[in-house]
Structure formats: structure tokens, C-alpha cells
C-alpha positions as YAML, in Angstrom:
chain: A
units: angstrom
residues:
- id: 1
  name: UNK
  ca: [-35.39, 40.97, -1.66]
- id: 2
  name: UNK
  ca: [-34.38, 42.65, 1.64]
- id: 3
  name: UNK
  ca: [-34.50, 40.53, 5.21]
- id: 4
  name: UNK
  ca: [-37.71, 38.90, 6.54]
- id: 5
  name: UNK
  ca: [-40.33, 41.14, 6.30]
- id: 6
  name: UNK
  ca: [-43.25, 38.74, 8.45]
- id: 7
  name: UNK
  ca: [-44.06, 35.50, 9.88]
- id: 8
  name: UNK
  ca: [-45.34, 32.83, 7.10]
- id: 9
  name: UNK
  ca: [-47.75, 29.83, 7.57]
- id: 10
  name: UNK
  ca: [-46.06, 27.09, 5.74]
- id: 11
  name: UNK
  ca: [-47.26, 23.97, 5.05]
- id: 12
  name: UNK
  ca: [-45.26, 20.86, 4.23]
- id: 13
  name: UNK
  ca: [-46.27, 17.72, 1.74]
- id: 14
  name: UNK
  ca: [-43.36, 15.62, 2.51]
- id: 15
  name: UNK
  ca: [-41.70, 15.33, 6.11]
- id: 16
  name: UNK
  ca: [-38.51, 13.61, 5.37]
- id: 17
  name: UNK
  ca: [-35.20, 13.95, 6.87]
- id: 18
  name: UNK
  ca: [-34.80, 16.97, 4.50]
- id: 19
  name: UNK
  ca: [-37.98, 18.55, 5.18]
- id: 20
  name: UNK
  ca: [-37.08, 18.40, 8.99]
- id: 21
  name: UNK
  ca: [-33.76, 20.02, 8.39]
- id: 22
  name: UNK
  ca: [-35.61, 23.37, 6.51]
- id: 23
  name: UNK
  ca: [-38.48, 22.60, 9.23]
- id: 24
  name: UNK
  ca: [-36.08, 23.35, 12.07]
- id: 25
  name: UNK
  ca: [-34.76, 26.76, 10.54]
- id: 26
  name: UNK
  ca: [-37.70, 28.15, 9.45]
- id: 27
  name: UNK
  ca: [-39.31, 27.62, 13.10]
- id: 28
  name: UNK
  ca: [-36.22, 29.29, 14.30]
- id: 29
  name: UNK
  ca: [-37.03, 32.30, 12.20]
- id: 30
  name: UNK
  ca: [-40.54, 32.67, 13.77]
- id: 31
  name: UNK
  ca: [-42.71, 30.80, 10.99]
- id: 32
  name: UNK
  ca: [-45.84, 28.92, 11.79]
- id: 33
  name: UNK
  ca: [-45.05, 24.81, 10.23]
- id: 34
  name: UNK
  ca: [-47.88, 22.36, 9.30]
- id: 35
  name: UNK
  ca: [-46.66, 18.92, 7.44]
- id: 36
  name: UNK
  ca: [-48.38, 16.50, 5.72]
- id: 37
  name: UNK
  ca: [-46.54, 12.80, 5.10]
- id: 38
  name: UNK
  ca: [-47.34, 9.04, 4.24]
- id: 39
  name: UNK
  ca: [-45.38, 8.64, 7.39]
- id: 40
  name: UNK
  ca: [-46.45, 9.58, 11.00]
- id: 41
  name: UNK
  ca: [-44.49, 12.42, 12.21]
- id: 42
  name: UNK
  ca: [-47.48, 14.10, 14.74]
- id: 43
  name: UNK
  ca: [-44.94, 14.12, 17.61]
- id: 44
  name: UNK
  ca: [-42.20, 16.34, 15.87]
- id: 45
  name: UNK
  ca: [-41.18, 19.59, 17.74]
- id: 46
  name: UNK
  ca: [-42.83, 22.66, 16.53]
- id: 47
  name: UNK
  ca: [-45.09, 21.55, 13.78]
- id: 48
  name: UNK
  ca: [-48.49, 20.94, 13.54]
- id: 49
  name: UNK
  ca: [-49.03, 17.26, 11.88]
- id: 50
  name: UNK
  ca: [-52.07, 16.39, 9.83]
- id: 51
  name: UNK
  ca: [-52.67, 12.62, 8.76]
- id: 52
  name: UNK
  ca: [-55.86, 13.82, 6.29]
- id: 53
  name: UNK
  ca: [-54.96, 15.92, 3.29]
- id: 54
  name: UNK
  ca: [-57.94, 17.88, 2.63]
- id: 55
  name: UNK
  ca: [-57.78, 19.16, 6.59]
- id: 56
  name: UNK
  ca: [-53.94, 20.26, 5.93]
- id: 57
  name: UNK
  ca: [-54.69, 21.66, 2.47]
- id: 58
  name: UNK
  ca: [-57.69, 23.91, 3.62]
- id: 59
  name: UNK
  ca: [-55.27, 25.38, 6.92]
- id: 60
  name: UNK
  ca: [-55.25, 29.19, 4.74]
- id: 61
  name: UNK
  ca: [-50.98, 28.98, 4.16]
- id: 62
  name: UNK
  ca: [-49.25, 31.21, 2.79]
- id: 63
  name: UNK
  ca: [-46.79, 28.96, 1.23]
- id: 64
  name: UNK
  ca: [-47.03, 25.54, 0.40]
- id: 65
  name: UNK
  ca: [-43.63, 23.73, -0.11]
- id: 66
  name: UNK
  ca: [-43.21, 20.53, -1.60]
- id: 67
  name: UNK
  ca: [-40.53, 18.31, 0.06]
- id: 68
  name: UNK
  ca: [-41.30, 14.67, -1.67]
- id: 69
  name: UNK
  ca: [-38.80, 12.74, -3.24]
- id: 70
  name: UNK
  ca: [-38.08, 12.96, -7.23]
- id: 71
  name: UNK
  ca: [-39.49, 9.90, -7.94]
- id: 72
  name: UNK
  ca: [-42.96, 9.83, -6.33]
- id: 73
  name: UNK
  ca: [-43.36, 13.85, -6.50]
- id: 74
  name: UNK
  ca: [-45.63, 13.15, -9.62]
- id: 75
  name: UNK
  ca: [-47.64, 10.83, -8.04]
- id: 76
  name: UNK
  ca: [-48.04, 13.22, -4.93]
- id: 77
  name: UNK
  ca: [-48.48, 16.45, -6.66]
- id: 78
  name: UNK
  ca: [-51.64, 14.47, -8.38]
- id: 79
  name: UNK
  ca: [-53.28, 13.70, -5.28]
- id: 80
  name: UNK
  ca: [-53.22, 16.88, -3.70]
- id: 81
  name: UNK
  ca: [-56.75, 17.94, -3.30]
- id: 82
  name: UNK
  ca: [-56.32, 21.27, -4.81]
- id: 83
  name: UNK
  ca: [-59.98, 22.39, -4.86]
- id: 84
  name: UNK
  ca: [-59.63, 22.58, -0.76]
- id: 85
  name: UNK
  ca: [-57.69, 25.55, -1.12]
- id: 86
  name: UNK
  ca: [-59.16, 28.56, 0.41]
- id: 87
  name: UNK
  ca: [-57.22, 31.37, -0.86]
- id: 88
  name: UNK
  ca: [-54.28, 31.65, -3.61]
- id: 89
  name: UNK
  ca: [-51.13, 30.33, -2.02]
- id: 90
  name: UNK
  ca: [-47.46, 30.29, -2.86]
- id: 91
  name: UNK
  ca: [-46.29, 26.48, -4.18]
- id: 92
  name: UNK
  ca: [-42.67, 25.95, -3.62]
- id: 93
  name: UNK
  ca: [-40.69, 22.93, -4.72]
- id: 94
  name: UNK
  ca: [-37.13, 21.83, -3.58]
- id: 95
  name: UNK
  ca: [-36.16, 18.90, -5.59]
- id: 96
  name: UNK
  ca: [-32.46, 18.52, -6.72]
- id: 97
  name: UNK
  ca: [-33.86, 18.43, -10.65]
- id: 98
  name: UNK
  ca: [-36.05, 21.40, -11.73]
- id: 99
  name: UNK
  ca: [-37.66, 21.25, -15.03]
- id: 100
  name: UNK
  ca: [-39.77, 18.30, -13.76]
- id: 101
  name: UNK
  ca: [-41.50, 19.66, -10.85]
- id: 102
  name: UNK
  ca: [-41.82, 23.22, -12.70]
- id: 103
  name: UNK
  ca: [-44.08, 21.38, -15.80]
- id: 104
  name: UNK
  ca: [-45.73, 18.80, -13.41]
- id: 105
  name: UNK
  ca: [-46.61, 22.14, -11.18]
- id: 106
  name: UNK
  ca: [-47.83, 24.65, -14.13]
- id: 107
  name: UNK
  ca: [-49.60, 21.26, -14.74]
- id: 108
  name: UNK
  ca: [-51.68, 20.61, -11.81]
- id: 109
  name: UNK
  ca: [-51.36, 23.76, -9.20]
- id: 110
  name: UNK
  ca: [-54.35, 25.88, -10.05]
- id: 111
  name: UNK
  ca: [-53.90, 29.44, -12.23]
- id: 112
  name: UNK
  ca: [-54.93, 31.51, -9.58]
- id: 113
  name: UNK
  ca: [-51.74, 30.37, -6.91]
- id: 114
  name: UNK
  ca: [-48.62, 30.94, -7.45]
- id: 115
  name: UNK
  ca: [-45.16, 28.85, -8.18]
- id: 116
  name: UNK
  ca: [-41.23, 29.16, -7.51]
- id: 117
  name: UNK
  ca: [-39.45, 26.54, -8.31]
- id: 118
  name: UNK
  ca: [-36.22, 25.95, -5.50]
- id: 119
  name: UNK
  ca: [-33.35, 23.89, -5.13]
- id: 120
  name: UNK
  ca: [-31.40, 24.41, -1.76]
- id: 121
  name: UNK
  ca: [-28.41, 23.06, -2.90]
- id: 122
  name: UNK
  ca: [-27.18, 21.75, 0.64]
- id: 123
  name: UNK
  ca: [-28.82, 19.25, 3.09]
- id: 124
  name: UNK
  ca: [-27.82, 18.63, 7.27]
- id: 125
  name: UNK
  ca: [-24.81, 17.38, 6.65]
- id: 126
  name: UNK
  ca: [-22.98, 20.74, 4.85]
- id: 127
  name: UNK
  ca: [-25.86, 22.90, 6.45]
- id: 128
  name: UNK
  ca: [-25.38, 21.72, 9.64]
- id: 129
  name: UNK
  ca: [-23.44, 24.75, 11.01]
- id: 130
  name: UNK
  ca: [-25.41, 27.18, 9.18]
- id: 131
  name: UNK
  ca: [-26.80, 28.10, 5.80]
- id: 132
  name: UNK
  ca: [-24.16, 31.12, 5.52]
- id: 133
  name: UNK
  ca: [-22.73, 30.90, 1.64]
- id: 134
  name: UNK
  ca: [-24.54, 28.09, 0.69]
- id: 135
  name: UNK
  ca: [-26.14, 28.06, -2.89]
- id: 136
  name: UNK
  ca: [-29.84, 28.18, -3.31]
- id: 137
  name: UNK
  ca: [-30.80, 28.51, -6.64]
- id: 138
  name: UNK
  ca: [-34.87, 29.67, -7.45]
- id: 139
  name: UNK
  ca: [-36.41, 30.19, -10.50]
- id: 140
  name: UNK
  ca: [-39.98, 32.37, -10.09]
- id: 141
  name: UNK
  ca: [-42.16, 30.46, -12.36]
- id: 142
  name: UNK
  ca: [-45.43, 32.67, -11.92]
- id: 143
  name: UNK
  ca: [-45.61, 35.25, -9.25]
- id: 144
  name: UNK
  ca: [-47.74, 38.07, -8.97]
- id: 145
  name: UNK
  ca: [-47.57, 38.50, -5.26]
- id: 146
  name: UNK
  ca: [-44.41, 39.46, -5.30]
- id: 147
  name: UNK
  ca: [-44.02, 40.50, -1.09]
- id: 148
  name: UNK
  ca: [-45.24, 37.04, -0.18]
- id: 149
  name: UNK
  ca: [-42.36, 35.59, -2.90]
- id: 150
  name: UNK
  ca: [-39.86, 37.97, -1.77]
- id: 151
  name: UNK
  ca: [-40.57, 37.13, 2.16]
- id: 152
  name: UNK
  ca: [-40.30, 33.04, 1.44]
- id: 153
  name: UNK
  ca: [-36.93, 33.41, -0.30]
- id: 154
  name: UNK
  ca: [-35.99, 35.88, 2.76]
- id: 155
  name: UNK
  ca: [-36.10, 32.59, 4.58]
- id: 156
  name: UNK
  ca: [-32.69, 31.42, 2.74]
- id: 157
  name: UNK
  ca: [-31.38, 35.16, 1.97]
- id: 158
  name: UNK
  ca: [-31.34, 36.14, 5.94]
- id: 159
  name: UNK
  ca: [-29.80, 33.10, 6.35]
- id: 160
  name: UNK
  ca: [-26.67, 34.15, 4.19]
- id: 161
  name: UNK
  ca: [-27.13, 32.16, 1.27]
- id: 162
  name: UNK
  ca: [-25.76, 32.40, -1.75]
- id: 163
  name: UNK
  ca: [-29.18, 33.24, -4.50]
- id: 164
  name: UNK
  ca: [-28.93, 32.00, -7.52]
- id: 165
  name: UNK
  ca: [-31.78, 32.81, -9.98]
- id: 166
  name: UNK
  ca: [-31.78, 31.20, -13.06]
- id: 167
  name: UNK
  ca: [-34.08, 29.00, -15.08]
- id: 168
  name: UNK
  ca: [-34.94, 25.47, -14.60]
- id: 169
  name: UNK
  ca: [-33.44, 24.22, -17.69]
- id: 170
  name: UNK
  ca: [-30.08, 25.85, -16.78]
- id: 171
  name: UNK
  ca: [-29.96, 24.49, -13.88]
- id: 172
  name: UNK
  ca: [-30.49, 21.10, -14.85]
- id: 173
  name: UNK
  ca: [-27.74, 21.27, -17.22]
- id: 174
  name: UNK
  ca: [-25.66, 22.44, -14.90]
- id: 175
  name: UNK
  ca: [-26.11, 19.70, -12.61]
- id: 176
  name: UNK
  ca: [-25.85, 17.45, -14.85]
- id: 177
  name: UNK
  ca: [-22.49, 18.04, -14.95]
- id: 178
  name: UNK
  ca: [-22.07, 18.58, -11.38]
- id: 179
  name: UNK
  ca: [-24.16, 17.20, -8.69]
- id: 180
  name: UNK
  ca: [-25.49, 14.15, -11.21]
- id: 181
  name: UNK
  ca: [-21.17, 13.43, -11.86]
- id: 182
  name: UNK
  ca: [-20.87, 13.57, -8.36]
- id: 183
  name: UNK
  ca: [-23.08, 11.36, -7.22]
- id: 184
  name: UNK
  ca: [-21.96, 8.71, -9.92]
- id: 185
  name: UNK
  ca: [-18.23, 8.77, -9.32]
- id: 186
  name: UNK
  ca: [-19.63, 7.89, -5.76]
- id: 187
  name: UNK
  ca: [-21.61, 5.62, -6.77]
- id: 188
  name: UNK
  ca: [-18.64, 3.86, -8.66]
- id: 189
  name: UNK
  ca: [-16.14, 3.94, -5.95]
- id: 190
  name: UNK
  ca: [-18.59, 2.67, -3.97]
- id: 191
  name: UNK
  ca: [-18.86, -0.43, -6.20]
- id: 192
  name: UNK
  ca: [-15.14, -0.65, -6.04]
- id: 193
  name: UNK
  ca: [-15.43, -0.63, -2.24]
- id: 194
  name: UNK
  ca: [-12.55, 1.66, -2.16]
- id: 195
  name: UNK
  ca: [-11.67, 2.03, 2.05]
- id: 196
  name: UNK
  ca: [-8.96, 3.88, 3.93]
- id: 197
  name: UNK
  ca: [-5.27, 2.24, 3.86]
- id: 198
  name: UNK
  ca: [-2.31, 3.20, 5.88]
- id: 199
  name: UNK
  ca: [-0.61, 5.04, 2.96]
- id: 200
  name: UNK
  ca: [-3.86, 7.23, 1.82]
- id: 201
  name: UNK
  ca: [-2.96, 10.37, 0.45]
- id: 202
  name: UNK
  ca: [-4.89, 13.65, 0.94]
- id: 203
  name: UNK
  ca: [-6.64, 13.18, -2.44]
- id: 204
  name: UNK
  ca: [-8.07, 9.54, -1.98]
- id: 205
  name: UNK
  ca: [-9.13, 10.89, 1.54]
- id: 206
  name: UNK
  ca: [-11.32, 12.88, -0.33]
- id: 207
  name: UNK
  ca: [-12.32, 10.38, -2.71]
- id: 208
  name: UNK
  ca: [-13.20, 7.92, 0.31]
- id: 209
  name: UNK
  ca: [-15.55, 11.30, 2.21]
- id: 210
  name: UNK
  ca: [-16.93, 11.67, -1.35]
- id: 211
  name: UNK
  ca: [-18.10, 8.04, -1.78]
- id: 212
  name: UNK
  ca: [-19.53, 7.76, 2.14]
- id: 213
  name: UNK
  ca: [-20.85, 10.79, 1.30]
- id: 214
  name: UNK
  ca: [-23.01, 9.74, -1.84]
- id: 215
  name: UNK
  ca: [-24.19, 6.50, -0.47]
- id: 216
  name: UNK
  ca: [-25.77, 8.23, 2.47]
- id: 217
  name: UNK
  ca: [-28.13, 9.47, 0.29]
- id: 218
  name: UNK
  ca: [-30.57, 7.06, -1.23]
- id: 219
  name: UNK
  ca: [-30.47, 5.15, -4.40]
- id: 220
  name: UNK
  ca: [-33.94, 6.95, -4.81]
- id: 221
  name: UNK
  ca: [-32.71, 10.39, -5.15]
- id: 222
  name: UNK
  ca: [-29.82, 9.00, -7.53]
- id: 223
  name: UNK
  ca: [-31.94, 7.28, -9.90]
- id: 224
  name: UNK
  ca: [-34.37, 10.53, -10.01]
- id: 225
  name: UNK
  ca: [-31.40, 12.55, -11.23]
- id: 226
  name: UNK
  ca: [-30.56, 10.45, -13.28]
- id: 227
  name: UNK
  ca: [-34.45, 9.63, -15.20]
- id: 228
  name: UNK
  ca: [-36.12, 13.20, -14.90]
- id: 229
  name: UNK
  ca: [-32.96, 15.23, -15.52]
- id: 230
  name: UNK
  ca: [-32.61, 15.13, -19.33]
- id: 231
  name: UNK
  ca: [-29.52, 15.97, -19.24]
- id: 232
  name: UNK
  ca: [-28.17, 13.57, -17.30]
- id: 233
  name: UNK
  ca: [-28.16, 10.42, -20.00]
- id: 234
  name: UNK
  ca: [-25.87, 12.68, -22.29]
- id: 235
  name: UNK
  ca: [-23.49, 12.88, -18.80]
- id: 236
  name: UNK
  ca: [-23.26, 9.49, -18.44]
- id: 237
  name: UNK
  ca: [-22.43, 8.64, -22.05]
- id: 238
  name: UNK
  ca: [-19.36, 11.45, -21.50]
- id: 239
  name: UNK
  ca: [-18.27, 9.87, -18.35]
- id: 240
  name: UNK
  ca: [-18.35, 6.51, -19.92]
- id: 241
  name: UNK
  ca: [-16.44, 7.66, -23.24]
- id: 242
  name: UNK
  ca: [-13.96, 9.62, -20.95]
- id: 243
  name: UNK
  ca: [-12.86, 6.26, -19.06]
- id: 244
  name: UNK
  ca: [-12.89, 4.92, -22.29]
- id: 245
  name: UNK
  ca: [-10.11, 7.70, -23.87]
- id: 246
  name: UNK
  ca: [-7.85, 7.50, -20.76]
- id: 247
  name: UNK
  ca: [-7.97, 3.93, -20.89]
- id: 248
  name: UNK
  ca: [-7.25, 4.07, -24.84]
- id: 249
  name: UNK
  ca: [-4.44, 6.36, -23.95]
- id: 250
  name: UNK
  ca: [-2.47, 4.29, -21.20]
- id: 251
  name: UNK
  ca: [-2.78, 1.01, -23.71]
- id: 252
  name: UNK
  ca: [-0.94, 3.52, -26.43]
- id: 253
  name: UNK
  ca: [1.42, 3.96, -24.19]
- id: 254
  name: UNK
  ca: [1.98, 0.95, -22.60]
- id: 255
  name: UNK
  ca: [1.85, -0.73, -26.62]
- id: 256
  name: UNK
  ca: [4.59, 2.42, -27.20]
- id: 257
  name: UNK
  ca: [6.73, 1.12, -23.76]
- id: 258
  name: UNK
  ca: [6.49, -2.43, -25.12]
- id: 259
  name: UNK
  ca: [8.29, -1.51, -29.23]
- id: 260
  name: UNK
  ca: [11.26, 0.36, -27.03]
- id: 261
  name: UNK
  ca: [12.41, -2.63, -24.93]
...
């Protein structure tokens, strides 16, 4: 891929706290930011904000990224007035699932532009000091401008990311098994309300950072790994049968303590 070859004009469906926190590094870098949002953000720093759609859609980006949640991205992707398009442009996703946005994309984005398919696998909390290491996984779902592709993914690589191409499916069932388990064993010790105490060891520190952790991120994102990663439901049903087998295995046990007294 090499380093960053030329200033982009990126436009961006979805300003949300995410959005903002690739917005802020990518005008650092030298690229030209236009955003589009249900919500009024026309006095952010360094981007140009359009209320209309069919005024931001027919600016002549290079790249078009879509920053929406998981769980309205259909609905948004369906109301973007593609036929305002000017010239073949790059369409970018970063949702935390991937085989959604990829078939809802090949679906609606028109033949003639092209599609990668991202997940930045950080956010501004662990990106906060830098993107250096950090995994961003991309999967190039059609390109045949290959410079333009090349210089958007430049955006992450000069940054000193970690790039990870692979396919959408794989990554879903990877995540399944690691970001979706995350956020659930959150989730849980959330519902348990677990706090600090004055005898906390090291590891239930960690467990109390992982559960503040996971409920700063909304119940929106959760539920959309859970319902459009398919592999998620099969997690869930290991999880549960896994408390289930430890819990088998201490009432052995304690049944086992119980015969020797």
C-alpha cells in the first residue's frame, strides 16, 4: 500500500462520536471532510456540514464512508440518493459486523463505484493516544481503482496500524468469539453490578474496567452484534452451556465433598 500518496475528499453519512474521532485524524492528515447526519453538527471544526442529502451526495468525493450505527445502517444506506452521484466513488463502511453492510452495499451502491468493507477495530477511548498497532481489518469487496483504495487505507496504514485483510465472513466469526463475548460478559457483570471493594485483586480490577468499559457503549451497538452477526446466536448458546458445565462441575464436587464427611 505504501504511505499517503494525496489529499482525499471524504464524505461522511453518519457524524457520531465515532465518526468525529476518524474525522479528527483524517483532517490531521490533510483530507478535505464533508458529513451528512440526522443530527446537526454544522458547527464542528474542520468539516463542511450539509443538512440536505442530495447537495452532500453530488459534492464529487472521492470516498464516501459510512459511519451509521448497525442497526439503522439499512435503513440509511436505502435512502441515499445514489443517482446524485457525479462520478464513481469509493464506499467505505466501518461497522463492528461485516457481512451485513458488504450484502446491503453490493445491494444498493451502484456497479460503476466501488466498495471496501472496514472495521477499525478501536474507538477514542484505546485510540486516544494514537492509532500505532491498532487492528484494522478491510476486506476489498470490488475495486478497480486500486490508487484511490490503496490511498484511503493509507489513512490507517501511515497511522501504524495493524492491516488485517480478510473476508467479511471471517471476520464475523471471529468476533463472534471475541468482541461479541466481550461485550456480553460486560454486559453480565454489569447486571451483577459488580463495583470496586477494598480487597480487589488485579484480576477483578480488570473485570470492573471491562464492564465500565462495555456499558459506555450503547445497548444499540450490542444488540446489532448480536442480530446481524450470524454468528453470534451460536456464541451465546456456548457461553450459556459453558456456565452451565462449570456450574455442573462445582455441584459434582460439592455432592462428592458432601459422601466424604
Amino acid at each position: 500500500m505504501g504511505t499517503l500518496t494525496r489529499s482525499l475528499k471524504i464524505g461522511i453519512i453518519g457524524f457520531g462520536p465515532f465518526a468525529q474521532f476518524l474525522a479528527k485524524t483524517m483532517i490531521k492528515q490533510g483530507h478535505l471532510i464533508s458529513a451528512t447526519s440526522r443530527s446537526d453538527h454544522s458547527g464542528h471544526d474542520g468539516i463542511h456540514f450539509y443538512r440536505d442529502m442530495e447537495e452532500f451526495m453530488g459534492l464529487e468525493h472521492d470516498v464516501i464512508m459510512i459511519c451509521t450505527s448497525i442497526m439503522s445502517v439499512t435503513e440509511v444506506v436505502k435512502s441515499i440518493p445514489f443517482h446524485c452521484l457525479k462520478k464513481p466513488t469509493l464506499f467505505a463502511d466501518v461497522l463492528s459486523v461485516k457481512e451485513h453492510p458488504k450484502q446491503l452495499l453490493l445491494q444498493e451502491v451502484p456497479e460503476d463505484s466501488d466498495l471496501v468493507c472496514t472495521h477499525p477495530m478501536f474507538g477514542p477511548e484505546s485510540g486516544k493516544n494514537g492509532w500505532k498497532d491498532l487492528n484494522f481489518m478491510y476486506e476489498k469487496v470490488r475495486v478497480r481503482d486500486e490508487a484511490l483504495c490503496s490511498s484511503f487505507l493509507s489513512i490507517f496504514e501511515s497511522e501504524g496500524c495493524k492491516m488485517l485483510e480478510m473476508s467479511c465472513e471471517v471476520h464475523d466469526r471471529l468476533a463472534a468469539g471475541s468482541q461479541f463475548v466481550t461485550h456480553t460478559i460486560g454486559r453480565i457483570l454489569s447486571e451483577m453490578q459488580i463495583s470496586n471493594t477494598p480487597i480487589d485483586t488485579k484480576g477483578f480490577e480488570k473485570l470492573v474496567q471491562l464492564k465500565e468499559s462495555t456499558v459506555n457503549d450503547s445497548f444499540d451497538l450490542y444488540s446489532g452484534l448480536f442480530i446481524h452477526n450470524r454468528f453470534a446466536k451460536q456464541t451465546l448458546k456456548n457461553l450459556e452451556g459453558a456456565l452451565e458445565r462449570v456450574k455442573g462441575s462445582l455441584e459434582a464436587r460439592m455432592i462428592k465433598e458432601d459422601g466424604h464427611k
